[in-house]
C-alpha positions as CSV (number, residue, x, y, z in Angstrom):
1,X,-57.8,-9.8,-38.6
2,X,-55.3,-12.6,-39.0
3,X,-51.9,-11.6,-40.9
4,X,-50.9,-14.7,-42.9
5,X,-48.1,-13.2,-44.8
6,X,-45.3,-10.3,-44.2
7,X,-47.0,-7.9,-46.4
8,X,-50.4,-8.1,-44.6
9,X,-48.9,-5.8,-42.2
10,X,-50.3,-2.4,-42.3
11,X,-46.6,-1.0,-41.9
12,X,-46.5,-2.6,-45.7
13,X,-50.0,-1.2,-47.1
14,X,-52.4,-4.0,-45.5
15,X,-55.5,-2.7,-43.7
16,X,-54.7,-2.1,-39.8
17,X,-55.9,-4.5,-37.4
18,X,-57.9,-2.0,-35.5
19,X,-59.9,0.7,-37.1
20,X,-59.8,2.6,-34.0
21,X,-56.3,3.7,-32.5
22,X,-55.8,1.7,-28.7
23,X,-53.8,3.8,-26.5
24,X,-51.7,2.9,-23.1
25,X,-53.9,4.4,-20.7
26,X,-56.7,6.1,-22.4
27,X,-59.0,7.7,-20.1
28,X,-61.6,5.8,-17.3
29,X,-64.7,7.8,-17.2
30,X,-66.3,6.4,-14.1
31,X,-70.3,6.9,-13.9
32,X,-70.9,9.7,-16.1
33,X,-74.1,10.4,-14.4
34,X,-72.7,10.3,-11.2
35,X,-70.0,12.9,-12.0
36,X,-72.2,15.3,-14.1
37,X,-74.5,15.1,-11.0
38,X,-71.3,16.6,-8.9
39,X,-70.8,19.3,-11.8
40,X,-74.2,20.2,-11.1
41,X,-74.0,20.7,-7.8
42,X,-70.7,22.5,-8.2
43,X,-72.0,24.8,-11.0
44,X,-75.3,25.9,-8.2
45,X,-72.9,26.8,-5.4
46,X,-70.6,28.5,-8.0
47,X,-67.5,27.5,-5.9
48,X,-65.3,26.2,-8.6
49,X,-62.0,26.5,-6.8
50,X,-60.1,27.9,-3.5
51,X,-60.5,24.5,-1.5
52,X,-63.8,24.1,-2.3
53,X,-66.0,20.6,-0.5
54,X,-65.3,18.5,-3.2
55,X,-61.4,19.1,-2.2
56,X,-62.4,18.5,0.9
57,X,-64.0,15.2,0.7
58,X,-61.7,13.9,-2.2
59,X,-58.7,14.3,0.8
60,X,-60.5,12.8,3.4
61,X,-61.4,9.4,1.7
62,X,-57.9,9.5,-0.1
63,X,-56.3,9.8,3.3
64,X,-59.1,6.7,4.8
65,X,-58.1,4.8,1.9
66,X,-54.4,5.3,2.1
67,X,-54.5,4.8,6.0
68,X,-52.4,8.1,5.8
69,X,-52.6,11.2,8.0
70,X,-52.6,13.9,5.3
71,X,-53.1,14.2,2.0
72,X,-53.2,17.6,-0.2
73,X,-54.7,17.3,-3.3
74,X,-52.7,19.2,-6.0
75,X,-53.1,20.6,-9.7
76,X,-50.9,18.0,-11.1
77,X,-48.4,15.9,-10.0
78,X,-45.2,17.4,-11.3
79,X,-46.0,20.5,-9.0
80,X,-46.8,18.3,-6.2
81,X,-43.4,17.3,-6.7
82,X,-41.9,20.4,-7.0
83,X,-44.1,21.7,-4.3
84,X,-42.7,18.8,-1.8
85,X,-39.4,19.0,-3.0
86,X,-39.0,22.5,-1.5
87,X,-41.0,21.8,1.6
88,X,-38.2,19.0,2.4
89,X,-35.3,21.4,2.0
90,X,-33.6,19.9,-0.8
91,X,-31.1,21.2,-2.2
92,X,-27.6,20.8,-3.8
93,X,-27.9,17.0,-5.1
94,X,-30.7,14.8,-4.9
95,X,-30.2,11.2,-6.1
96,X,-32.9,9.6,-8.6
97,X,-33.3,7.0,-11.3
98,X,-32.8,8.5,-15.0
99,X,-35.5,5.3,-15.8
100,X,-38.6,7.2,-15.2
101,X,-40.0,10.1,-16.7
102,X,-38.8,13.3,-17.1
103,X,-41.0,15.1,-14.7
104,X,-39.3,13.1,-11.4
105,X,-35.8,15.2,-12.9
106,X,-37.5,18.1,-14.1
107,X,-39.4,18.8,-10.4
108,X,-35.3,19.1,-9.5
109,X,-34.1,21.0,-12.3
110,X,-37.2,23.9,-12.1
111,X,-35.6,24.5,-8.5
112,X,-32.1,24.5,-9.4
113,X,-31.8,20.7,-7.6
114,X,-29.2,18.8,-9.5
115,X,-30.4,15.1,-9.9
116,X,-27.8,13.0,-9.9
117,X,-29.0,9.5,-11.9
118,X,-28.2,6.3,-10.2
119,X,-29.2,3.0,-12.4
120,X,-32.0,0.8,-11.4
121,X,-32.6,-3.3,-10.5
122,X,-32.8,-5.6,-13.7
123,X,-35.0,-7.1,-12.7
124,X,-37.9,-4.6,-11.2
125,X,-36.7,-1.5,-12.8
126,X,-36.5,0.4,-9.1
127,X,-33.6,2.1,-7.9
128,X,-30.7,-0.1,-6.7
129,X,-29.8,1.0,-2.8
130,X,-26.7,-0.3,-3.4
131,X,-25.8,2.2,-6.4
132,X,-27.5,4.8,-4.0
133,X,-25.5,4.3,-1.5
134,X,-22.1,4.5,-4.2
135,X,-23.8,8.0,-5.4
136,X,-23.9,9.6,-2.3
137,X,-21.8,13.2,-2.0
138,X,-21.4,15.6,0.7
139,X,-23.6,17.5,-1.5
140,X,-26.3,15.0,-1.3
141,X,-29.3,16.2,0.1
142,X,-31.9,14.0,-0.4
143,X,-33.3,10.5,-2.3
144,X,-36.5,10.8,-4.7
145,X,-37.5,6.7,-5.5
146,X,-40.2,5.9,-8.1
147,X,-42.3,3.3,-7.2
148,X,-42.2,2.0,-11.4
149,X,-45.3,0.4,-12.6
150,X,-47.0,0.4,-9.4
151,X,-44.1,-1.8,-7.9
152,X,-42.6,-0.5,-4.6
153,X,-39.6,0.9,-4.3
154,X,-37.2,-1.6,-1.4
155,X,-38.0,1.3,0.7
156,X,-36.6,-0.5,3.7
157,X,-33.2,-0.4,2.2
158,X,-33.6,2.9,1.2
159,X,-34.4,4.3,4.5
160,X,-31.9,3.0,6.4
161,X,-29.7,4.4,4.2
162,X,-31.3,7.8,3.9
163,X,-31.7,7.3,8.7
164,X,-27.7,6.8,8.3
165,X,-26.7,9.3,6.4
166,X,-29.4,12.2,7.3
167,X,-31.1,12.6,3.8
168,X,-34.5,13.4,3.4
169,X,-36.6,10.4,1.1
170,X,-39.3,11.2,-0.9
171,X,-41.7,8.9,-3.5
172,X,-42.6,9.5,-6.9
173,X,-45.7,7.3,-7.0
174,X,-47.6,8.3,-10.0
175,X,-47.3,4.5,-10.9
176,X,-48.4,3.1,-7.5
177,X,-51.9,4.6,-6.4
178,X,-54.0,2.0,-4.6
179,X,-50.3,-0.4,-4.1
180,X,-49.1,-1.9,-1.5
181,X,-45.7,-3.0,0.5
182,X,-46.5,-5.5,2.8
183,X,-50.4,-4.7,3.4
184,X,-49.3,-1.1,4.0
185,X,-50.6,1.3,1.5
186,X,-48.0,3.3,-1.1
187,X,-48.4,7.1,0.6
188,X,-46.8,5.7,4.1
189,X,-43.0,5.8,2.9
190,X,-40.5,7.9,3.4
191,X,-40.9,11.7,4.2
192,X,-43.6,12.2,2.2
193,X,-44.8,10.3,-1.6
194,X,-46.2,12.3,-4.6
195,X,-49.5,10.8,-6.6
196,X,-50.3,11.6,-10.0
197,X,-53.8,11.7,-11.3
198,X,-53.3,12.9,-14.8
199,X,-55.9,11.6,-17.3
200,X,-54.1,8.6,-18.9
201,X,-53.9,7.4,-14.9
202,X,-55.8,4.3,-14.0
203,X,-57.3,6.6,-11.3
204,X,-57.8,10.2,-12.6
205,X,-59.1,13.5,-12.0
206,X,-58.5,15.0,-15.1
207,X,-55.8,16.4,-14.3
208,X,-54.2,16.3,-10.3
209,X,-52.2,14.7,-8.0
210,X,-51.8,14.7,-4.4
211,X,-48.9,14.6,-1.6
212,X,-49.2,12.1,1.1
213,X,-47.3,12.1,4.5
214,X,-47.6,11.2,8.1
215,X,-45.6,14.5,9.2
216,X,-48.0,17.0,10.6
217,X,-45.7,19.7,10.2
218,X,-44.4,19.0,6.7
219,X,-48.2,18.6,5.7
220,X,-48.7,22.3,7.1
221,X,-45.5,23.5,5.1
222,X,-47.3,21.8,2.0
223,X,-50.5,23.4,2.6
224,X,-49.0,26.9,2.9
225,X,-47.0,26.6,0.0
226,X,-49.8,25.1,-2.7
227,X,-51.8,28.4,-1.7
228,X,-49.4,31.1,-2.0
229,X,-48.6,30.7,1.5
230,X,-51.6,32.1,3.2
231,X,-52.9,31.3,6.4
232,X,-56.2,33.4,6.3
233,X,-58.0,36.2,4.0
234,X,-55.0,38.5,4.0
235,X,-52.1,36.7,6.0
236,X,-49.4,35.5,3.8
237,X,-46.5,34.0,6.2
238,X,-44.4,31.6,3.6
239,X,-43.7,31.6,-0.4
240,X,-45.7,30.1,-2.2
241,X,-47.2,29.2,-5.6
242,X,-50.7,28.3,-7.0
243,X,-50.7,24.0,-6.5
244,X,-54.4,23.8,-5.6
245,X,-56.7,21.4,-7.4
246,X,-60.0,22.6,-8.6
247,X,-63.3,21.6,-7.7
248,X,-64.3,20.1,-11.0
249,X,-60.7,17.6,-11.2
250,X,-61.8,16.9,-7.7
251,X,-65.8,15.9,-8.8
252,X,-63.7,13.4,-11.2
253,X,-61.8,12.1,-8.0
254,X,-64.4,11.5,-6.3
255,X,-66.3,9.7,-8.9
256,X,-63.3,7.5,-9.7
257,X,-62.7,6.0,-6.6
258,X,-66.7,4.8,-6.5
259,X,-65.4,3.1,-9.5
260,X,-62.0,2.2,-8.3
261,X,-62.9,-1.8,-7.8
262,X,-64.2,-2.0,-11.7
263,X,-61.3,0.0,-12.9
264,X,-58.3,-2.3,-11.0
265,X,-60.8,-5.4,-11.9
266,X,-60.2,-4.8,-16.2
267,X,-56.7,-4.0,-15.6
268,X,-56.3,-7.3,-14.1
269,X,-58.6,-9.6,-16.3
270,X,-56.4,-7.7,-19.2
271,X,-53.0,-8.5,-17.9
272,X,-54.2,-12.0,-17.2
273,X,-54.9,-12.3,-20.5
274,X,-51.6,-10.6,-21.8
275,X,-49.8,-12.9,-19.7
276,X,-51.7,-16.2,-21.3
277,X,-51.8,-15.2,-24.7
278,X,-47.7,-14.3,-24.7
279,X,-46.5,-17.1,-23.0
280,X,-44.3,-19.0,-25.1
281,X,-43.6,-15.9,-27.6
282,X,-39.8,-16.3,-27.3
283,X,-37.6,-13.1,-26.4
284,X,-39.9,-11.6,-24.8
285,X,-40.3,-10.7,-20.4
286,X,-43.4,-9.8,-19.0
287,X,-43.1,-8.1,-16.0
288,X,-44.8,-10.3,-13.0
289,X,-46.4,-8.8,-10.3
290,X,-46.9,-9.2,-6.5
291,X,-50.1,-11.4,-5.7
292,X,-49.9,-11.3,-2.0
293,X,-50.2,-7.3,-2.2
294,X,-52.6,-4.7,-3.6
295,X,-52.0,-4.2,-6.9
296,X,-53.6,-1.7,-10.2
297,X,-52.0,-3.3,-12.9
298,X,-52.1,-0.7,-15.2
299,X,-49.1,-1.3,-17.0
300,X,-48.5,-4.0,-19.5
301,X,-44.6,-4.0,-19.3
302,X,-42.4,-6.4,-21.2
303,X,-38.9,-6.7,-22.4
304,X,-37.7,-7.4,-26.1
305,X,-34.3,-8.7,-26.1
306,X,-32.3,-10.5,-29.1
307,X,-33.9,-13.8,-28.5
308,X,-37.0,-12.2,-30.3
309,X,-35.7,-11.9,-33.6
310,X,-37.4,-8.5,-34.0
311,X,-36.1,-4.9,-32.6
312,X,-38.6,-3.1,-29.7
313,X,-38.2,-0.2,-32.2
314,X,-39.4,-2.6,-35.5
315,X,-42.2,-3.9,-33.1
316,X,-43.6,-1.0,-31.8
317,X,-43.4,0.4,-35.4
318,X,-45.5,-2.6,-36.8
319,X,-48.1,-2.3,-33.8
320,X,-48.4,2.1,-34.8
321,X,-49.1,0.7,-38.4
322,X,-51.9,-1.4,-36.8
323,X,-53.4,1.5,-34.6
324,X,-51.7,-0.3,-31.7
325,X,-50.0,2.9,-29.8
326,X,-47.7,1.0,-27.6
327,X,-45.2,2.8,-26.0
328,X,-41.0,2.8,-25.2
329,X,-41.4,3.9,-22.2
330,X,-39.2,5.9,-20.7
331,X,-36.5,6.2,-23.9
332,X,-34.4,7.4,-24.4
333,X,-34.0,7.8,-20.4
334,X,-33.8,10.9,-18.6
335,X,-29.9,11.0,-18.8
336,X,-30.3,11.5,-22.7
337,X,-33.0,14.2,-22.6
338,X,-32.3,18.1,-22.6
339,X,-30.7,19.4,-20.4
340,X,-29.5,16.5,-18.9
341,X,-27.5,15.5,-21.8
342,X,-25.2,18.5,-22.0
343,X,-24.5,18.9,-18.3
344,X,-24.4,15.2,-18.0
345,X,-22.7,13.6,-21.4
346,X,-21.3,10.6,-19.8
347,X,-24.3,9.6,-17.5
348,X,-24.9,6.4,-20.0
349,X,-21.6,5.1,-18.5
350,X,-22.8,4.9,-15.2
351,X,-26.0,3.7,-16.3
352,X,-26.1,0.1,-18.2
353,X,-29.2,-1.4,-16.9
354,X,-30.8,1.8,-17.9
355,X,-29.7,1.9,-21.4
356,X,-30.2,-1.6,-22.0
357,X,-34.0,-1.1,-19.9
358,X,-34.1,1.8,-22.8
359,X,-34.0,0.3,-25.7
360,X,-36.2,-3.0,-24.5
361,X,-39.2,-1.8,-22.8
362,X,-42.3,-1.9,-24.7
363,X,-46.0,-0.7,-22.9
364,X,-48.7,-2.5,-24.2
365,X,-52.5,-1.0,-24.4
366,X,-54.8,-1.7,-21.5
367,X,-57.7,-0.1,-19.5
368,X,-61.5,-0.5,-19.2
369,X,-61.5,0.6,-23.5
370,X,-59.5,-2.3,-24.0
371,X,-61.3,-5.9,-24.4
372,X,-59.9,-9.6,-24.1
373,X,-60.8,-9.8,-28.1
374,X,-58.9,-7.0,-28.4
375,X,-55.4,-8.5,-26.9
376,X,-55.7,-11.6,-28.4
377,X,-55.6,-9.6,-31.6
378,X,-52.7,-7.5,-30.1
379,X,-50.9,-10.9,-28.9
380,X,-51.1,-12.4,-32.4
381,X,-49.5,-9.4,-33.9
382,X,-46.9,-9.6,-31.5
383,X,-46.2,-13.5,-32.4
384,X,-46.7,-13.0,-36.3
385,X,-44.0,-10.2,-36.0
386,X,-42.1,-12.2,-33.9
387,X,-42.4,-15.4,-36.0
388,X,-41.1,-13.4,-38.9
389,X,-38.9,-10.2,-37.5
390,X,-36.0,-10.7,-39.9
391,X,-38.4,-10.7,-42.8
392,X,-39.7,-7.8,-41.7
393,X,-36.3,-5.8,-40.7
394,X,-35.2,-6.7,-43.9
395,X,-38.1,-5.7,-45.8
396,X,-38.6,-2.5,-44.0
397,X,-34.8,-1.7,-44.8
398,X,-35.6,-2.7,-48.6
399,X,-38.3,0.4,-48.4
400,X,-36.1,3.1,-46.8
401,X,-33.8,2.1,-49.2
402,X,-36.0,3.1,-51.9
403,X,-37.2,6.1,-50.9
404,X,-33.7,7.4,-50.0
């Protein structure tokens, strides 16, 4: 549906572009016959949790396909962090971006870990080792990096500096399943790297995640603790807390990586066409990624800056009112969540390329539900409001006026 004039928007009463809503990152299915087959079988052998073979299985070929010793699959990826967190021995003050979301600082928090926010690259929105470096305390435990938007972290820098300085380095990669850094798969790094597989993932189980490491015995400390610490029927020999995935989220697994190859395929064919279709559209940055590595492309990043005429916050409200959910990801940033924002008031200061990052970063819909017809229509929204942002600030203003 072409909008020739302001008030065709939907945000002003016109009929949305989309009758149904598109979300960033609604759900791949996979081969539904395929996975009810595994439910099935599941179902007959009424083993439904407890490291059950479809656990089993879903590790190995995660760890084949990582090139990765270990892998433990995990109810959700914020308690795989939590989970590897403590198995590393942090404590005191671990160092982490505030641009990510709130689960990397929360996985601290839960353990009375204080996470002490260091601002990111302009450029790749990863954490800058040389701020690291300026944050580091004798309280300083440990680094957690976030591979952001599947993009790797410059792990290289970061540990030599974590080698130098004896702190522990772990990964949240909830962004960067089936990535690579230099041909090496994301899941190698640092001590150990933490996957998330909740359902708006490009790679799901429902709801999961998984720890990957190459260190036998941090993998055994892992193990213990995701199963209440038990080594056998009644042996209990570490705390512990209930991390396990169950057999069903693992049925999904299993059935997503047979589809893994169509699922990466539409994210890039849609980001392709993204990248065509917003060329040109002045104030706006797409973020660009790495060719020569393995990528998922499942996040349609850009940046809105002044040159565009229109707010992030005006856009993204005009693409709502067209049943486009795109998303600010991650504002307001960490810093300026609860309870970061009491014990930390003054983080912001510390933090410009996070603020600005903050208030410019729009997610765009993508995913095997979303078509190329479908971004063209989304890019040409995007351009019309664009094209006419001060009309539309100023009309917008006009109609919160009124209702005042």
């Amino acid at each position: 549906m072409t909008k020739q004039f302001v008030t065709d928007l939907a945000v002003f009463g016109g009929p949305p572009a989309f009758t149904e809503v598109l979300h960033v990152g609604r759900p791949n299915i996979g081969d539904r016959d395929r996975l009810l087959a595994r439910i099935d079988e599941m179902l007959d052998r009424r083993w439904l949790t407890n490291h059950g073979p479809f656990v089993a299985e879903l590790e190995a070929k995660l760890a084949a396909f990582l090139g990765v010793k270990h892998v433990i699959a995990m109810c959700n990826g914020t308690v795989a962090l939590e989970i590897a967190a403590r198995a590393l021995g942090l404590n005191g003050e671990v160092i982490v971006p505030a641009f990510t979301f709130v689960a990397t600082a929360h996985a601290l928090q839960w353990q009375e870990i204080t996470p002490v926010f260091c601002d990111v690259d302009p450029q790749t929105h990863l954490l800058d080792p040389a701020r690291v470096e300026a944050m580091i305390t004798p309280r300083t435990s440990g680094i957690v990096g976030v591979h952001l938007w599947g993009q790797p972290c410059n792990v290289d820098a970061l540990a030599e500096i974590a080698q130098r300085r004896g702190l522990r380095l772990l990964y949240d990669a909830a962004h960067a399943f089936a990535c690579s850094r230099d041909q090496r798969m994301i899941g190698n790094f640092g001590d150990a790297e933490v996957f998330s597989f909740h359902a708006t993932k490009f790679f799901n189980t429902f709801e999961g995640g998984a720890v990957a490491t190459n260190d036998d015995d941090l993998a055994q400390r892992i193990r213990l603790m995701q199963n209440f610490g038990f080594t056998g029927l009644d042996t209990v020999v570490y705390i512990g807390v209930n991390g396990k995935m169950s057999e069903v989220s693992a049925a999904m697994g299993l059935t997503g990586l047979e589809g893994l190859d169509t699922f990466v395929a539409a994210n890039r064919r849609n980001y392709d066409c993204y990248a065509a279709a917003l060329a040109g559209v002045p104030g706006l940055r797409m973020l660009r990624y790495d060719r020569q590595e393995h990528q998922n492309y499942q996040y349609i990043v850009l940046e809105v800056d002044e040159a565009a005429g229109i707010s992030r916050d005006v856009l993204v409200r005009v693409l709502h009112a067209e049943n486009v959910r795109a998303r600010r990801y991650f504002y307001p940033g960490v810093h300026r969540m609860e309870p970061y924002r009491s014990y930390f008031p003054h983080a912001g200061l510390l933090l410009p390329v996070t603020e600005r990052l903050a208030g410019q970063v729009l997610v765009l819909p993508t995913g095997t539900a979303v078509s190329p017809d479908d971004i063209a229509q989304i890019a040409q929204l995007i351009a019309f409001a664009v094209a006419n942002g001060p009309a539309i600030s100023r009309e917008l203003n006009r109609l919160e006026k009124s209702a005042a």
